[in-house]
C-alpha positions as CSV (number, residue, x, y, z in Angstrom):
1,X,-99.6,-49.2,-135.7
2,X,-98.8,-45.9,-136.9
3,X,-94.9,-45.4,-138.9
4,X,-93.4,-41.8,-138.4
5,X,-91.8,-40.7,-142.4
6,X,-88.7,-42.4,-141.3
7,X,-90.8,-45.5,-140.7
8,X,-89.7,-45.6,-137.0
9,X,-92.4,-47.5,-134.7
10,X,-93.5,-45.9,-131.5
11,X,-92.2,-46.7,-128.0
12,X,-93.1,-44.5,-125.0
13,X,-92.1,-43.3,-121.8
14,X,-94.6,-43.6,-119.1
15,X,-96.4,-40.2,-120.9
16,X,-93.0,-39.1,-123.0
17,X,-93.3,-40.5,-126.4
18,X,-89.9,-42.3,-128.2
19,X,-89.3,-44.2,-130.9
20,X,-88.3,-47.7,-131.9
21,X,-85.7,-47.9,-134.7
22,X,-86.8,-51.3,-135.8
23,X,-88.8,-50.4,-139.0
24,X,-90.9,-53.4,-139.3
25,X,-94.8,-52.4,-138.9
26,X,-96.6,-55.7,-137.4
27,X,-99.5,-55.0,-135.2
28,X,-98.5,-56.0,-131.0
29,X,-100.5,-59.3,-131.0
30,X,-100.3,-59.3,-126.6
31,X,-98.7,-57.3,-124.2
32,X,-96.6,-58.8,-121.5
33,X,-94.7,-56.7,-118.0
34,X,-91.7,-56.6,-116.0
35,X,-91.2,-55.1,-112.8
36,X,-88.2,-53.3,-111.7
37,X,-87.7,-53.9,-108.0
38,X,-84.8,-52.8,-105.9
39,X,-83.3,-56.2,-106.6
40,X,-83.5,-56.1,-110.7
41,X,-86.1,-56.8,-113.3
42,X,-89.2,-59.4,-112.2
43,X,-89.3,-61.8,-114.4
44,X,-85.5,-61.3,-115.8
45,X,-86.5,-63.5,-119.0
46,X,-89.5,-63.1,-120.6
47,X,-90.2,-65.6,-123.7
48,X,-92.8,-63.7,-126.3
49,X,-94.2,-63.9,-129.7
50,X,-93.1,-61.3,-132.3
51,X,-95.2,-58.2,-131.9
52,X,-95.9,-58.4,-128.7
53,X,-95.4,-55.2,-126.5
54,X,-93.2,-55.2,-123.0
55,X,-94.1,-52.8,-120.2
56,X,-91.4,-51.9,-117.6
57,X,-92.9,-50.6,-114.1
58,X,-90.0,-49.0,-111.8
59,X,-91.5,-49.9,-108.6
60,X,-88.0,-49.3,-106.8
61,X,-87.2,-46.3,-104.8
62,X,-84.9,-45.0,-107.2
63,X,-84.8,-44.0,-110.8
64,X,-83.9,-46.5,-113.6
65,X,-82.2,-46.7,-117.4
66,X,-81.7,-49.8,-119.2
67,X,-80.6,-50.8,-123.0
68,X,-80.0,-53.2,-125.0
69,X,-76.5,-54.7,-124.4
70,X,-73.6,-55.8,-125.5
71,X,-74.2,-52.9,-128.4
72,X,-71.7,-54.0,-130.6
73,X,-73.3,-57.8,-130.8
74,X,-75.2,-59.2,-133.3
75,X,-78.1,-59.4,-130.6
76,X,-78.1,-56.1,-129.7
77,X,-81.3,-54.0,-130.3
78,X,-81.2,-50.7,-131.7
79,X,-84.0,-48.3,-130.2
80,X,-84.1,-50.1,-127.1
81,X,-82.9,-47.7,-124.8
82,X,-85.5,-46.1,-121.7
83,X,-84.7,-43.2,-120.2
84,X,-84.3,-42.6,-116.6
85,X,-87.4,-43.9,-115.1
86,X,-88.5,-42.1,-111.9
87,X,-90.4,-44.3,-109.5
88,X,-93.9,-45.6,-111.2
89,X,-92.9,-44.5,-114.3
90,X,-93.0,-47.2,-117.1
91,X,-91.6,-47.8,-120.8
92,X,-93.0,-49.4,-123.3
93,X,-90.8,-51.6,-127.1
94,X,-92.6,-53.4,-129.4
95,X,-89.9,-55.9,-130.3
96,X,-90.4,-56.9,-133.9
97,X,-86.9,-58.9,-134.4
98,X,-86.6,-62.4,-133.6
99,X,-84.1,-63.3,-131.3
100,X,-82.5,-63.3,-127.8
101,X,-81.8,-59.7,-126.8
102,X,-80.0,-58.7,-123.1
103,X,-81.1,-55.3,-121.6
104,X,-79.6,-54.0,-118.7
105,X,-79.0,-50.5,-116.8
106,X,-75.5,-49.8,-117.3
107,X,-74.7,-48.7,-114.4
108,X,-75.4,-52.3,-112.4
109,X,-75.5,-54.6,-115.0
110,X,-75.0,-57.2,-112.3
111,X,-78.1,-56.8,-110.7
112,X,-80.0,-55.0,-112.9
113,X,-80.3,-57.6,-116.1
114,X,-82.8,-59.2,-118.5
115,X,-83.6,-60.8,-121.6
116,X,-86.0,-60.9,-124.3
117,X,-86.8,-63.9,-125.8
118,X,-88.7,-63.4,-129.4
119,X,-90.2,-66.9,-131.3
C-alpha cells in the first residue's frame, strides 16, 4: 500500500481520493461492505481482522456523511470521516487500529449508526 511523505494511507471517495490519518502501512488482508439504506447502515457491526478494507454503498435516496464518533474518546478514529455521499456513491478506510470504533452521520446519529470491530 502506497504512504503519501506524511505517511498518511489512502481512503477514497467513490472516484475522489482522501486520506487516512492512521500511519500504519499493513497491506488490507480482505475487504468487507456496508450498505446504507434509508433506515441506517446494513450490517451496523461489522467484526474484521486488522487490515481489512470497509466499503460503504449509499443505496438511499438521499445523500450521506458519517465519522467516527464520540471524537473526543479514546475510541474515536481520526481520518475516518466520508464526505457527503450522493446516491451509489461509496467510501472506502483501511482501519489499521485495533479496537471498537462507532461511526455515525451526525446529523441522525439515531438511525444512522455503526461500529467497527478490529481483532
Amino acid at each position: 500500500m502506497k504512504v503519501d511523505t506524511f505517511g498518511n494511507l489512502p481512503c477514497s471517495y467513490g472516484n475522489k481520493p482522501g486520506v487516512a490519518k492512521d500511519k500504519t502501512t499493513t497491506s488490507p488482508t480482505a475487504q468487507a461492505q456496508a450498505v446504507i439504506t434509508k433506515d441506517g447502515f446494513v450490517p451496523a457491526t461489522l467484526t474484521m481482522a486488522k487490515g481489512q478494507v470497509v466499503t460503504w454503498i449509499n443505496k438511499d435516496s438521499s445523500s450521506h456523511q458519517f465519522s467516527s464518533f464520540p471524537t473526543t474518546a479514546i475510541n474515536s478514529l481520526p481520518g475516518f470521516n466520508s464526505e457527503a455521499l450522493a446516491p451509489n456513491d461509496s467510501f472506502n478506510f483501511t482501519f489499521e487500529r485495533v479496537g471498537s470504533f462507532s461511526y455515525g452521520e451526525s446529523a441522525n446519529s439515531t438511525k444512522f449508526k455503526g461500529k467497527i470491530i478490529v481483532k
